[in-house]
C-alpha beads as a LAMMPS data file, in Angstrom:
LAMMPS data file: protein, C-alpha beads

320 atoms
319 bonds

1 atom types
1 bond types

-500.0 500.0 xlo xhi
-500.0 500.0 ylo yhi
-500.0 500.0 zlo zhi

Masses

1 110.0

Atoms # bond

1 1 1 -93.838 -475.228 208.891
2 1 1 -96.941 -473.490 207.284
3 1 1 -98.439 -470.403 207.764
4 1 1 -101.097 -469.140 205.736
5 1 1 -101.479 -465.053 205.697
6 1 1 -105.207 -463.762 204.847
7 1 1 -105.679 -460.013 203.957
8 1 1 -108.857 -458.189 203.403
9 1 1 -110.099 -455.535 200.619
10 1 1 -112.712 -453.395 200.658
11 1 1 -114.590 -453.404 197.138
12 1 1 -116.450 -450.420 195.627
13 1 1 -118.231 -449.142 192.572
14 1 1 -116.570 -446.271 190.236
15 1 1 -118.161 -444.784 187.352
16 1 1 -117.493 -442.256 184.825
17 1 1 -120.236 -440.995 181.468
18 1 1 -120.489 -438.935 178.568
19 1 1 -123.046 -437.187 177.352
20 1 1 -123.127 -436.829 173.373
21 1 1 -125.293 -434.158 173.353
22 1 1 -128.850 -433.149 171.885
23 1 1 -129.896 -434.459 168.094
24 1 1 -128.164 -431.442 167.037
25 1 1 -125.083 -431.200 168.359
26 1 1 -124.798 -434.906 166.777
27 1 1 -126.129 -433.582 163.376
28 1 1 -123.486 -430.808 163.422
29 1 1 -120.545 -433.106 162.977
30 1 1 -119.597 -435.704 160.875
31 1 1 -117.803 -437.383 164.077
32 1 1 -119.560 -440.735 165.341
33 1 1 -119.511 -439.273 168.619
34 1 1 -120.843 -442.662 170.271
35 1 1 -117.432 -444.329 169.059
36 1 1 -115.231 -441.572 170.488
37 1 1 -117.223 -441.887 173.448
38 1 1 -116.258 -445.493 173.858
39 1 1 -112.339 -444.695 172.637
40 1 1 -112.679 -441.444 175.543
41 1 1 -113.760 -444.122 178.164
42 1 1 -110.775 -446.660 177.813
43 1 1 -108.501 -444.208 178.026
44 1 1 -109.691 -442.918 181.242
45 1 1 -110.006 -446.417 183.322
46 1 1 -106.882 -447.156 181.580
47 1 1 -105.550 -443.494 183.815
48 1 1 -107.570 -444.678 186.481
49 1 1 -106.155 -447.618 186.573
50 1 1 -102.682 -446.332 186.088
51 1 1 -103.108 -443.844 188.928
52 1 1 -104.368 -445.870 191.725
53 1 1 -101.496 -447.878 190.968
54 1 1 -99.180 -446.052 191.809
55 1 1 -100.555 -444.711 194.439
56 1 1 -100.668 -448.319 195.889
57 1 1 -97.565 -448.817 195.517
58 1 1 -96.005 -445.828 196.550
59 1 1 -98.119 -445.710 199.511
60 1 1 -98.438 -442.228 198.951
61 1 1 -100.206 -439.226 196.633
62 1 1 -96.977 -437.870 195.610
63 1 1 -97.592 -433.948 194.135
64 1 1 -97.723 -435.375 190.601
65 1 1 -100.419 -432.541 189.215
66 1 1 -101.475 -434.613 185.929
67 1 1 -103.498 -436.975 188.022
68 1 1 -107.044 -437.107 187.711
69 1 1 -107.404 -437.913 191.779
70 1 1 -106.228 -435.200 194.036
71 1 1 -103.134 -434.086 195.893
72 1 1 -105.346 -435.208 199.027
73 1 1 -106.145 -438.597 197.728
74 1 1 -106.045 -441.041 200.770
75 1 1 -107.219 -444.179 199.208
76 1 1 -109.940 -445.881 197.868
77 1 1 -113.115 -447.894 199.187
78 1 1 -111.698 -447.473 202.788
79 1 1 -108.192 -449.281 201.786
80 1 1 -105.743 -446.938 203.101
81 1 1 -102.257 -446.095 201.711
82 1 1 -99.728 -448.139 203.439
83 1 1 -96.300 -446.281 203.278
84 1 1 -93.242 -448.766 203.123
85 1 1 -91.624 -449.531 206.056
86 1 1 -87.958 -448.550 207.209
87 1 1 -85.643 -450.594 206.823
88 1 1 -86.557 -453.458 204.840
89 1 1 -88.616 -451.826 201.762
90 1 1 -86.150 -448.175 201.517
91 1 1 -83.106 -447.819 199.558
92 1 1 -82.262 -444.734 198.646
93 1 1 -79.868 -443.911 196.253
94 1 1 -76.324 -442.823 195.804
95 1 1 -74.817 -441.873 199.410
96 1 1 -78.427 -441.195 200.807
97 1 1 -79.173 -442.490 204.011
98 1 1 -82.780 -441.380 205.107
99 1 1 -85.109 -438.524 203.938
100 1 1 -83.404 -435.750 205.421
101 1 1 -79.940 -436.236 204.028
102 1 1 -80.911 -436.614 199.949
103 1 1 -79.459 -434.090 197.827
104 1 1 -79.121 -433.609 194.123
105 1 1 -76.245 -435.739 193.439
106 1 1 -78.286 -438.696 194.409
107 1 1 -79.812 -439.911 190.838
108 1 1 -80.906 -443.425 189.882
109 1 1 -77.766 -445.377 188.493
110 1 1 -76.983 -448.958 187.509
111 1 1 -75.122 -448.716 191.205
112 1 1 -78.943 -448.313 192.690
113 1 1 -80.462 -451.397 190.805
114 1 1 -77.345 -453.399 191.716
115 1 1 -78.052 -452.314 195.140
116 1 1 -81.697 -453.180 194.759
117 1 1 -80.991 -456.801 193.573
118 1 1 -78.796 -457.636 196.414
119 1 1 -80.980 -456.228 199.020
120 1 1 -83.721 -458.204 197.745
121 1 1 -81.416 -461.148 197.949
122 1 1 -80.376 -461.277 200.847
123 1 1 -83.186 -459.660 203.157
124 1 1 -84.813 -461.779 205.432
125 1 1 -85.880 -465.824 205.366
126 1 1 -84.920 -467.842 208.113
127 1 1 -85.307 -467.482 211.692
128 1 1 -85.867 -463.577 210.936
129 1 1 -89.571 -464.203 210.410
130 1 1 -88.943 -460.617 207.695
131 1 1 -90.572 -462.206 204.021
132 1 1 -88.176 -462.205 200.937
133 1 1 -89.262 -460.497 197.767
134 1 1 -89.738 -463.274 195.322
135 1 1 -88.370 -463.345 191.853
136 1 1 -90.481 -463.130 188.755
137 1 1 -89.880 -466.835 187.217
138 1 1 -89.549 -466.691 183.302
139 1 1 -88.203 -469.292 181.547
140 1 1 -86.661 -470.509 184.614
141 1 1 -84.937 -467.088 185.211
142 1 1 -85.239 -464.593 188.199
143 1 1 -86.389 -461.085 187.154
144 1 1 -87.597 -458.372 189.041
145 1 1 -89.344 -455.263 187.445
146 1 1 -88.424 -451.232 188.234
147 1 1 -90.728 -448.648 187.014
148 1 1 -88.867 -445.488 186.986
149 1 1 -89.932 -442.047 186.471
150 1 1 -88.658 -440.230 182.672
151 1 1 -86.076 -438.217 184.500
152 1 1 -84.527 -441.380 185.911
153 1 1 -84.274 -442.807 182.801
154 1 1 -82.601 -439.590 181.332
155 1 1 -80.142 -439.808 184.067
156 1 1 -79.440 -443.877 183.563
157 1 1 -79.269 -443.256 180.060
158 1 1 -76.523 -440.168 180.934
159 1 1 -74.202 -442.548 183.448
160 1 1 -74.333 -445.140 180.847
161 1 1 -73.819 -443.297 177.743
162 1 1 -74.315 -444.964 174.044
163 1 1 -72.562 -448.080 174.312
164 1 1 -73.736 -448.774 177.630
165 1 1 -77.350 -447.986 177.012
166 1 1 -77.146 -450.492 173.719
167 1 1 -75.702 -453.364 176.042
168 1 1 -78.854 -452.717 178.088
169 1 1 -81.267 -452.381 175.114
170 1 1 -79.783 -455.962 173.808
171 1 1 -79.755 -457.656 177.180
172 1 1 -83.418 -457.263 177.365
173 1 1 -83.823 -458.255 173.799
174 1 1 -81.808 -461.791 174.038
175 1 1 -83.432 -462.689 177.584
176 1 1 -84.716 -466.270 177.415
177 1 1 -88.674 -464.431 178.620
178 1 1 -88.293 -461.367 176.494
179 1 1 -91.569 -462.700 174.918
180 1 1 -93.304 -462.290 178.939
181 1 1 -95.743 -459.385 179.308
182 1 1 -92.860 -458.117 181.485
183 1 1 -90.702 -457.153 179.188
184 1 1 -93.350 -455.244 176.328
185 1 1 -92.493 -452.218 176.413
186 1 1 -89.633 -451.707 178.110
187 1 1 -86.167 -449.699 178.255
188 1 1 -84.399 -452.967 178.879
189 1 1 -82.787 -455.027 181.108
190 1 1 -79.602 -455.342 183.884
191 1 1 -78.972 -457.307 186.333
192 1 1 -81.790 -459.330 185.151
193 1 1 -83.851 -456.233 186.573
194 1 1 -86.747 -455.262 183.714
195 1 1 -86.321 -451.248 183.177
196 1 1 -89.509 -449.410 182.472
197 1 1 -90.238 -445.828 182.622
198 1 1 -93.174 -444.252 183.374
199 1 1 -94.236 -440.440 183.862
200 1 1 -96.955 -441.557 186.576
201 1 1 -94.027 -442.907 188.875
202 1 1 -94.777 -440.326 192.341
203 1 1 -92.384 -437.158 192.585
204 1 1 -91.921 -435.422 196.005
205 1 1 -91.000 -431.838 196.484
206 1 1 -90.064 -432.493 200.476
207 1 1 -86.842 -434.280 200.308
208 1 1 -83.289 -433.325 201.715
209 1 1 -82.397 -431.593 205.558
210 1 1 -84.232 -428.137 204.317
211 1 1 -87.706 -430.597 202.980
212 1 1 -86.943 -428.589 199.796
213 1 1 -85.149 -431.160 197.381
214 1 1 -87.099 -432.788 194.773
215 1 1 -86.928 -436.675 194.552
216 1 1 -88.773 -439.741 192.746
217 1 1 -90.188 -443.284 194.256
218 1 1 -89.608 -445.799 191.575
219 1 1 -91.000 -449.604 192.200
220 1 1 -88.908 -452.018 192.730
221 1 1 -91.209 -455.388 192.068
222 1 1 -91.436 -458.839 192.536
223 1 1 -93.918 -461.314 191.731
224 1 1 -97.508 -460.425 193.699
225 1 1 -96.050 -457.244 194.483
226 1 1 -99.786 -455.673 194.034
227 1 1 -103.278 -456.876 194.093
228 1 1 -105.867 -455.805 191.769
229 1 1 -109.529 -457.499 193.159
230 1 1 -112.913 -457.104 191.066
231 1 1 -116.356 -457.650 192.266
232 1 1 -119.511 -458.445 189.781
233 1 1 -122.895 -457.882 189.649
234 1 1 -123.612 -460.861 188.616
235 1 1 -122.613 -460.634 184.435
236 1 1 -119.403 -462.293 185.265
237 1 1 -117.669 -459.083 183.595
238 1 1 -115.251 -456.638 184.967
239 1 1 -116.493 -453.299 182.966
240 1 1 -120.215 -452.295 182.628
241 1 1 -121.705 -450.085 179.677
242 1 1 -124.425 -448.815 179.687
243 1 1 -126.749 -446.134 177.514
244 1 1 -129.595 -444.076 177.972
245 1 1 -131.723 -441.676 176.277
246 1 1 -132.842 -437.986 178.562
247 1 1 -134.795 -434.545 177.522
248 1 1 -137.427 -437.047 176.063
249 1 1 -134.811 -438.904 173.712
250 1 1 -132.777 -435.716 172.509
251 1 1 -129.406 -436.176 174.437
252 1 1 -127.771 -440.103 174.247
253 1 1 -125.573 -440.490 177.654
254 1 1 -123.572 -442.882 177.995
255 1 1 -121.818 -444.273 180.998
256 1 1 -119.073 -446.776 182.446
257 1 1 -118.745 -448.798 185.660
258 1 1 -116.351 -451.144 187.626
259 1 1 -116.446 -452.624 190.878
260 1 1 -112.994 -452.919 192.370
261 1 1 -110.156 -452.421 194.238
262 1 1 -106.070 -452.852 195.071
263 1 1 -103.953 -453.121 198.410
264 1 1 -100.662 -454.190 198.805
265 1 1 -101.594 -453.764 202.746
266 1 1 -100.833 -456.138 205.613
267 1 1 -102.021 -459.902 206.018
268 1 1 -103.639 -461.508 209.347
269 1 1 -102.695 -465.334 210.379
270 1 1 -105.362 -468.010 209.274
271 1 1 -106.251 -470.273 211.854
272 1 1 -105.388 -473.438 212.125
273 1 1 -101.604 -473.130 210.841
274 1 1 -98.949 -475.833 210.679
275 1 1 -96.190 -475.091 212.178
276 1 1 -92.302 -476.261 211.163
277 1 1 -89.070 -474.291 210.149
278 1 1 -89.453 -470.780 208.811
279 1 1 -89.714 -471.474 205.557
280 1 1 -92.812 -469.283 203.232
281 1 1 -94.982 -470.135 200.318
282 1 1 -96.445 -467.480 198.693
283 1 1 -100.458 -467.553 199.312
284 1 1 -103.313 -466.092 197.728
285 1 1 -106.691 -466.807 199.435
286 1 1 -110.120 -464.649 199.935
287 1 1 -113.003 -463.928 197.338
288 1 1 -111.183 -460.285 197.097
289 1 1 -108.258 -460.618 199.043
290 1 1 -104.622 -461.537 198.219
291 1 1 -101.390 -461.944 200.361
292 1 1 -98.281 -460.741 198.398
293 1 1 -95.632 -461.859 200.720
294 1 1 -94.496 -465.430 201.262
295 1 1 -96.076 -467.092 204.316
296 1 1 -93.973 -466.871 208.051
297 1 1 -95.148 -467.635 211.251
298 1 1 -94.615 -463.378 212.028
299 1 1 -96.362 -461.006 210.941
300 1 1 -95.447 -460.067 207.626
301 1 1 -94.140 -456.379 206.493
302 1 1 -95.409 -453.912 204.063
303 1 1 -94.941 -455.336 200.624
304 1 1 -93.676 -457.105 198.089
305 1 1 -91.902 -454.542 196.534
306 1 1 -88.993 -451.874 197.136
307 1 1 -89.851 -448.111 196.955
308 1 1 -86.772 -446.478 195.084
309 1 1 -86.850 -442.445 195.659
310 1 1 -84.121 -440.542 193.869
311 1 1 -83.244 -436.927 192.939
312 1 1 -81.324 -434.453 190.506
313 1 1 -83.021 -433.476 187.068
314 1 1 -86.482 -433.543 188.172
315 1 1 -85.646 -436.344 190.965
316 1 1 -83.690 -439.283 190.115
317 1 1 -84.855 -441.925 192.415
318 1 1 -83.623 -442.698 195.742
319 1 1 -84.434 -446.416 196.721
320 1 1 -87.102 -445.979 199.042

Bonds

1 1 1 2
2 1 2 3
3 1 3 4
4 1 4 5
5 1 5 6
6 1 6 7
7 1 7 8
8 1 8 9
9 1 9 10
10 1 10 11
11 1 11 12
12 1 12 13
13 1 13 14
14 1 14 15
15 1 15 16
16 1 16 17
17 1 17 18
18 1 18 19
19 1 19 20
20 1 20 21
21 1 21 22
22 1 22 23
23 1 23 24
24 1 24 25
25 1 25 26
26 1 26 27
27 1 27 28
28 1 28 29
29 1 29 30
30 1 30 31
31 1 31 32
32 1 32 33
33 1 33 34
34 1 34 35
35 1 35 36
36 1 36 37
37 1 37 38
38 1 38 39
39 1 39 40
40 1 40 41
41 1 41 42
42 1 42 43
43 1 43 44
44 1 44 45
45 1 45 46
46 1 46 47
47 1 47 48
48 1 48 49
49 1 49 50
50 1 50 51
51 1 51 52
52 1 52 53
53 1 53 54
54 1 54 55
55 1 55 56
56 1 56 57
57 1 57 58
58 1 58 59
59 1 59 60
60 1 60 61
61 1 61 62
62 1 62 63
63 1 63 64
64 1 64 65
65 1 65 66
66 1 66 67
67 1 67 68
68 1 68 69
69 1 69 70
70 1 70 71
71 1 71 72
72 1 72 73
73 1 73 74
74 1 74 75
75 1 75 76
76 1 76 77
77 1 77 78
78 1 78 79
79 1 79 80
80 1 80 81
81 1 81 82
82 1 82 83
83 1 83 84
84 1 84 85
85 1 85 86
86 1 86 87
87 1 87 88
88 1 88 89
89 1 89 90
90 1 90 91
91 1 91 92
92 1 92 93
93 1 93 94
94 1 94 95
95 1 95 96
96 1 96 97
97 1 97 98
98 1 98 99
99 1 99 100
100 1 100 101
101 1 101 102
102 1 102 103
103 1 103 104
104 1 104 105
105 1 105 106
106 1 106 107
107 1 107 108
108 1 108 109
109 1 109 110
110 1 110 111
111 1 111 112
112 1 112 113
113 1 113 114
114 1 114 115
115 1 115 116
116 1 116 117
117 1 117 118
118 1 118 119
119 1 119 120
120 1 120 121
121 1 121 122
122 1 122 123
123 1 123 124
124 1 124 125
125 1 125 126
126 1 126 127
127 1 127 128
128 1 128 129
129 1 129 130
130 1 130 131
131 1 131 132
132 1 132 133
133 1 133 134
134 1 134 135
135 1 135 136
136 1 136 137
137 1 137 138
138 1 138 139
139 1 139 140
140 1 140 141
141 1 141 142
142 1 142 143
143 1 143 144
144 1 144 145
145 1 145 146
146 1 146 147
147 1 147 148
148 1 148 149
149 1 149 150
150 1 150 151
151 1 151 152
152 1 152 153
153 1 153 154
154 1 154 155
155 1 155 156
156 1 156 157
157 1 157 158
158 1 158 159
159 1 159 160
160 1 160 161
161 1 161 162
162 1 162 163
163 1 163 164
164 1 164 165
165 1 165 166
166 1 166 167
167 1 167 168
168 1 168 169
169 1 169 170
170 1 170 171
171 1 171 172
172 1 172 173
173 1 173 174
174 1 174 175
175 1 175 176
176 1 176 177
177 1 177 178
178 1 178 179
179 1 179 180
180 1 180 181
181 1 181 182
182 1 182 183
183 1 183 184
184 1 184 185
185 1 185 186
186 1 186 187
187 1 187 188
188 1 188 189
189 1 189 190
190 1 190 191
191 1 191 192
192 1 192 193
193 1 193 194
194 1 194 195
195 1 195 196
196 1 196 197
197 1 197 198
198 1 198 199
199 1 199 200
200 1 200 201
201 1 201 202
202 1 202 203
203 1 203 204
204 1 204 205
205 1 205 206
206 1 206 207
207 1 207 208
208 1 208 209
209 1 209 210
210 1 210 211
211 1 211 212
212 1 212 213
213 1 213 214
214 1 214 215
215 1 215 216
216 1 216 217
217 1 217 218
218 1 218 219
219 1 219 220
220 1 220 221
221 1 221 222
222 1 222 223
223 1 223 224
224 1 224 225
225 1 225 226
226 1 226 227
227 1 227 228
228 1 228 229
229 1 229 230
230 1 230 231
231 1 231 232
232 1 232 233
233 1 233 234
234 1 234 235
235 1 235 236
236 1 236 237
237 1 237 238
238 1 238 239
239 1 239 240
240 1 240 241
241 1 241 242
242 1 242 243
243 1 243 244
244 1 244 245
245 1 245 246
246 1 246 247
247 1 247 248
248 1 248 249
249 1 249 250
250 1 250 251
251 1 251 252
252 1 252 253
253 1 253 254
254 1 254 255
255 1 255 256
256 1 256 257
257 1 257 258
258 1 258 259
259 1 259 260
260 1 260 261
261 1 261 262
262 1 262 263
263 1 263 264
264 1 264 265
265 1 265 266
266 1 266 267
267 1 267 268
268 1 268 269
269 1 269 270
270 1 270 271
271 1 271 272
272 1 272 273
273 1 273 274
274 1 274 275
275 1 275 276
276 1 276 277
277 1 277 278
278 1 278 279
279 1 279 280
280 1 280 281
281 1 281 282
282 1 282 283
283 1 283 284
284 1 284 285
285 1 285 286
286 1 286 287
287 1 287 288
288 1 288 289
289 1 289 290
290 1 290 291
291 1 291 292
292 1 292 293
293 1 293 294
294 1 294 295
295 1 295 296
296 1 296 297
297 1 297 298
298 1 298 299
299 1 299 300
300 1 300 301
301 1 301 302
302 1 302 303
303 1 303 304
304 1 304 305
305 1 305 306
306 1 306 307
307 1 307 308
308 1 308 309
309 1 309 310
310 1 310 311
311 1 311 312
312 1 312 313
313 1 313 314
314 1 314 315
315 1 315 316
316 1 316 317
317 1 317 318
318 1 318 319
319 1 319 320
């Protein structure tokens, strides 16, 4: 049987400027202050970008206070955070249970991501209408992608010690897809899991029975785990720049737009369906909308992706 899942995305406009300042300011410095300008701007969609992200993903602000957005930060365009749902996108790591019973001793491990990879194996399908996480194919492998925090990878790179840390270095290095844009970049690879570390990865200050242990939510991914959607004004371009002249031509300001926006959210059934066994396709449908979970005939859960929260060290991540 076939089910298609719909999901919808509100769309909005962002922008961010510079102002180079007045004929003198620009005369003052040998700089080409238009060029950094243009350097200034990629680097903060790239953040922005980065950021909202995570936050996706996570489903949550986190108290991460290097973020351009705000502890308060509820979402964008209307598209609100979805937090994952317990039990089938939590795993928390070491003896952890829940949020209340995390303590130090739980740190990310190669024990977690083993954990990870067989509770994305074996999770739903079949007649229990819950979507598996689908594999990233490369090469005709599986992979799946975790983005931990620095202090994860510290405390991976501690269990495993040199040798171990080299056998994960080369296993990334002889994959069959190490030349996939999955792989750039990152620490390596077990399990056929893709390690990459990442200081924008959410930390939490609220964890353990006294809400006072600090913990990490890595992303554990599969394929169409998140959705990115753009809208156009009609160039047919993602980014707009655009300059302008004010105080009668003295100052040059320039300034950047995008129209966009991600979910990872809940899908909707599409009408008509075709009905046999429970079996999904993945689906993508919508001018701005995406589905990131293989079609059922029930209602699909949060995402296609595993939170991972962990503590110790600045929070190693406990699978949430």
């Amino acid at each position: 049987m076939l089910k298609l899942y719909t999901d919808s995305v509100y769309i909005d406009q962002m922008r961010s400027g510079v102002n180079t300042g007045g004929r003198m300011t620009r005369k003052r410095t040998l700089h080409d202050l238009r060029k950094i300008a243009r350097k200034r701007q990629g680097e903060y969609w790239s953040r922005v970008f980065d950021e909202i992200f995570f936050m996706y993903g996570s489903g949550a602000r986190g108290i991460n206070a290097d973020y351009i957005f705000p502890t308060s930060y509820t979402g964008f365009a209307n598209n609100a955070f979805a937090a994952p749902d317990s039990p089938n996108h939590i795993l928390y790591s070491g003896d952890a249970t829940a949020k209340a019973n995390v303590d130090a001793a739980d740190k990310m491990g190669l024990a977690t991501i083993d954990r990870l990879v067989a509770k994305a194996t074996m999770m739903g399908g079949g007649t229990t209408g819950i979507p598996q996480i689908q594999p990233i194919m490369i090469d005709g492998e599986e992979h799946f992608v975790l983005v931990m925090t620095p202090w994860d990878e510290y405390n991976l790179r501690t269990e495993t010690g040199t040798s171990g840390w080299l056998d994960i270095q080369k296993a990334a290095a002889s994959a069959e897809g190490r030349k996939s844009p999955i792989f750039k970049g990152g620490l390596g690879m077990h399990n056929n899991v893709v390690l990459h570390s990442h200081k924008g990865v959410f930390r939490f200050t609220d964890y353990g029975s006294g809400s006072n242990v600090a913990a990490s939510r890595s992303l554990f991914m599969g394929t169409q785990a998140m959705v990115c959607a753009f809208g156009s004004p009609g160039t047919g371009l993602r980014f707009d720049w655009h300059e302008e002249t004010r105080d009668n031509g003295n100052q040059v300001v320039i300034s950047t737009s995008t129209i966009f926006a991600w979910t990872s959210g809940y899908g909707t059934p599409m009408l008509p369906d075709l009905r046999s066994p429970f079996i999904g396709l993945q689906c993508v449908t919508g001018a701005a909308s995406v589905r990131p979970y293989p079609s059922t005939s029930r209602p699909p859960v949060s995402c296609s992706n595993l939170v991972c929260t962990s503590t110790g060290n600045g929070a190693a991540p406990l699978m949430q």
